[in-house]
C-alpha positions in Angstrom: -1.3 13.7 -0.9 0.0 11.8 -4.4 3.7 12.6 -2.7 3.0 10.7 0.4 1.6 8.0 -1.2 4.2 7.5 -3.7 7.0 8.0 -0.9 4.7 5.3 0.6 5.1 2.9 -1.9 8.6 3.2 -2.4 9.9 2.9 1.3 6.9 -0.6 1.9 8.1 -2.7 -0.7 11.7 -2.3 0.8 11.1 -4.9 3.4 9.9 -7.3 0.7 13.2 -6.7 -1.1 15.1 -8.0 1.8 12.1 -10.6 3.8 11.5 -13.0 0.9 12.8 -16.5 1.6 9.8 -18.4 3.1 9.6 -22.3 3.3 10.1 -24.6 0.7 6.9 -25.6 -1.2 6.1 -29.2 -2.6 6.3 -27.4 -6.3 6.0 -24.3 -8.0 3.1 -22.2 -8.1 1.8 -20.3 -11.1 3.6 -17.2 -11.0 -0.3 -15.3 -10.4 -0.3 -17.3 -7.4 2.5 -15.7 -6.0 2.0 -12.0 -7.4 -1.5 -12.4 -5.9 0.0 -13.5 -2.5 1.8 -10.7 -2.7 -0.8 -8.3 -3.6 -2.6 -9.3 -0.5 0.4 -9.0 1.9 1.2 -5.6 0.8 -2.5 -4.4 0.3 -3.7 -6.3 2.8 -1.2 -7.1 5.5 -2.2 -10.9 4.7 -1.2 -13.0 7.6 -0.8 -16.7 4.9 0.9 -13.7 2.4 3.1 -12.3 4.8 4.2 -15.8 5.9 5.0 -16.8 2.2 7.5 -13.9 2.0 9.1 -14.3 5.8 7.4 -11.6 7.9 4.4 -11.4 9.8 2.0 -9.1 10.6 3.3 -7.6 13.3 6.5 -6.8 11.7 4.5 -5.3 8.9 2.5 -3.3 11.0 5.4 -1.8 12.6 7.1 -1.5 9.0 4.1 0.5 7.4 3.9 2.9 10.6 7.1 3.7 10.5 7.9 4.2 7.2 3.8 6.0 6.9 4.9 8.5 9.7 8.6 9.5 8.0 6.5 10.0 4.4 3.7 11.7 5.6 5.7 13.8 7.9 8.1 14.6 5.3 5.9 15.6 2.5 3.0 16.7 4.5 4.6 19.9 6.4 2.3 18.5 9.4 3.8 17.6 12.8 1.5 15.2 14.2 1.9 13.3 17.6 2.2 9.6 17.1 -1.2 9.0 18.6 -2.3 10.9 15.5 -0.2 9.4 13.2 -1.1 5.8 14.1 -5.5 7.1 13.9 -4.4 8.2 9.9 -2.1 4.9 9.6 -5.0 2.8 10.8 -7.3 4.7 8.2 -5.1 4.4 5.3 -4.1 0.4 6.2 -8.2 0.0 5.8 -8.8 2.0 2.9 -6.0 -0.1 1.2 -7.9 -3.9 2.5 -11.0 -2.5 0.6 -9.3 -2.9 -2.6 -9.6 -5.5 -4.8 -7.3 -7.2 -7.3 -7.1 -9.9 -9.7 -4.3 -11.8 -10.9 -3.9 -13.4 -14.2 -1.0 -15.3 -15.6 -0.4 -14.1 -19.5 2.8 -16.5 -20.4 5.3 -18.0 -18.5 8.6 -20.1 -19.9 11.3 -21.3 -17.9 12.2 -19.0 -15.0 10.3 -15.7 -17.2 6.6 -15.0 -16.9 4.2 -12.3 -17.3 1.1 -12.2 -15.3 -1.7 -8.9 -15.3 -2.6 -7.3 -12.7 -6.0 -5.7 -11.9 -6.6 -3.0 -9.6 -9.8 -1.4 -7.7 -8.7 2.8 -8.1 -9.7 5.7 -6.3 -10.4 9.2 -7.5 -7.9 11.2 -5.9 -9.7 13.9 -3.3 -7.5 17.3 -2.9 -7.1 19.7 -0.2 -10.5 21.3 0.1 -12.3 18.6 0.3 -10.6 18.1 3.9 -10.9 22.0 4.4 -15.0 21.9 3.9 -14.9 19.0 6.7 -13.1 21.5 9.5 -15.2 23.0 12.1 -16.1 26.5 11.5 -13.8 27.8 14.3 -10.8 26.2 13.1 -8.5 28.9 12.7 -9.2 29.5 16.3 -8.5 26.6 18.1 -5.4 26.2 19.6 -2.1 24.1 17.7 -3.4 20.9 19.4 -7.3 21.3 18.4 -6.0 22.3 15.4 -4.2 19.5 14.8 -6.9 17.4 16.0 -9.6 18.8 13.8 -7.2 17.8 10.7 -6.6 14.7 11.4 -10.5 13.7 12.2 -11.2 15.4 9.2 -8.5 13.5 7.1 -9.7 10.3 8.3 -13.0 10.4 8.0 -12.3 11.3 4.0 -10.2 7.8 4.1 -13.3 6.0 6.3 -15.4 7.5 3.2 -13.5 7.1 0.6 -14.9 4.4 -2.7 -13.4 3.2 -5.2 -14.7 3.6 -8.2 -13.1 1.8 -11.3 -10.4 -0.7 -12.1 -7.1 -0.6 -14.0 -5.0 -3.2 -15.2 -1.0 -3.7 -15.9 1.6 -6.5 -16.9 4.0 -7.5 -14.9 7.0 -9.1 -15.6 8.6 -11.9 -13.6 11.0 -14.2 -12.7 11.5 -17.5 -10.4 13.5 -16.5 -7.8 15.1 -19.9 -6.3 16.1 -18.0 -2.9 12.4 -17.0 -2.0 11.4 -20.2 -3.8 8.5 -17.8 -5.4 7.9 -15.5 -8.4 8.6 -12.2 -8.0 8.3 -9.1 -9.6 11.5 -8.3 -11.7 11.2 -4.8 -10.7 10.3 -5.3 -7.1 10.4 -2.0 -6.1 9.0 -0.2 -9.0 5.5 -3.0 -8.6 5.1 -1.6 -5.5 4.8 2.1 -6.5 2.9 1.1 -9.5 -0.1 -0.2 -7.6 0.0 2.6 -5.6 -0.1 4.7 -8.3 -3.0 2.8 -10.2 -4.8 2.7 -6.6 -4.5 6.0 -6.0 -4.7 7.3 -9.7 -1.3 9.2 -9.7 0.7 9.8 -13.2 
């Protein structure tokens, strides 16, 4: 599971990389204003969020099943129809709006900031606790029941899942004049950091 979601956070914050450019605003925001709008877009597929980088949350929908189903796929060793798929998809895109985050700015001169970032995190289950949720008769059912029973038993760890603490990082940023908004100097590296402090993976 710390695969997927790792593959997860590298291939999402792709379309961020190339969508930012959203209208121009009447002045700069603080640059937490913008890291937070972006938390919620990418946590949250945040409708206002989304806007502010040019998508919407349709695109991102589509996005984060596509790029959910290649990761999970690819790292799982699971071949899951795409009804399937899109039932864990939907769990996962709700575990991730239950999070929380805060946004602070730390110090910010010229076109440089550095804001902190603080995280809700989860305490990362393993592959037994999805085991003691399969029917008895699991081994068996046939590949489609089988496949079934996995999947309502991986969902409704995700439907069940808290989150239990919070962690914190910096973040370093810079105005970018094209997407008229602060950014992440890393981009792609934010995204699988707060993965990583969501889902507690080293």
């Amino acid at each position: 599971m710390k695969k997927i979601f790792s593959l997860m956070a590298i291939l999402l914050v792709a379309m961020f990389v190339t969508a930012c450019g959203g209208s121009e605003p009447e002045a700069r925001t603080a640059p937490s204003a913008d890291v937070n709008a972006l938390c919620k877009a990418y946590l949250q597929g945040d409708e206002a969020s989304l806007k502010k980088f040019g998508s919407t949350p349709e695109e991102y929908e589509q996005q984060f099943l596509s790029e959910f189903s290649s990761s999970f796929t690819s790292s799982s060793g699971l071949t899951l129809t795409p009804e399937q798929l899109s039932t864990v998809n939907t769990a996962l895109r709700n575990l991730l709006a239950r999070s929380t985050f805060e946004v602070a700015d730390v110090s910010e001169e010229g076109d440089n900031a550095t804001v902190k970032v603080t995280v809700s995190t989860l305490t990362m289950f393993n592959e037994n606790d999805i085991i003691a949720k399969l029917p008895a008769n699991v081994a068996t059912l046939d590949e489609t029941a089988r496949m079934d029973a996995i999947v309502t038993a991986l969902v409704e760890i995700l439907n069940e899942w808290q989150y239990t603490g919070t962690t914190d990082f910096d973040v370093a940023c810079k105005y970018d004049s094209q997407a008229k908004a602060w950014l992440p100097v890393e981009l792609e590296q934010f995204g699988v950091t707060i993965a990583k402090k969501i889902f507690g993976i080293e």
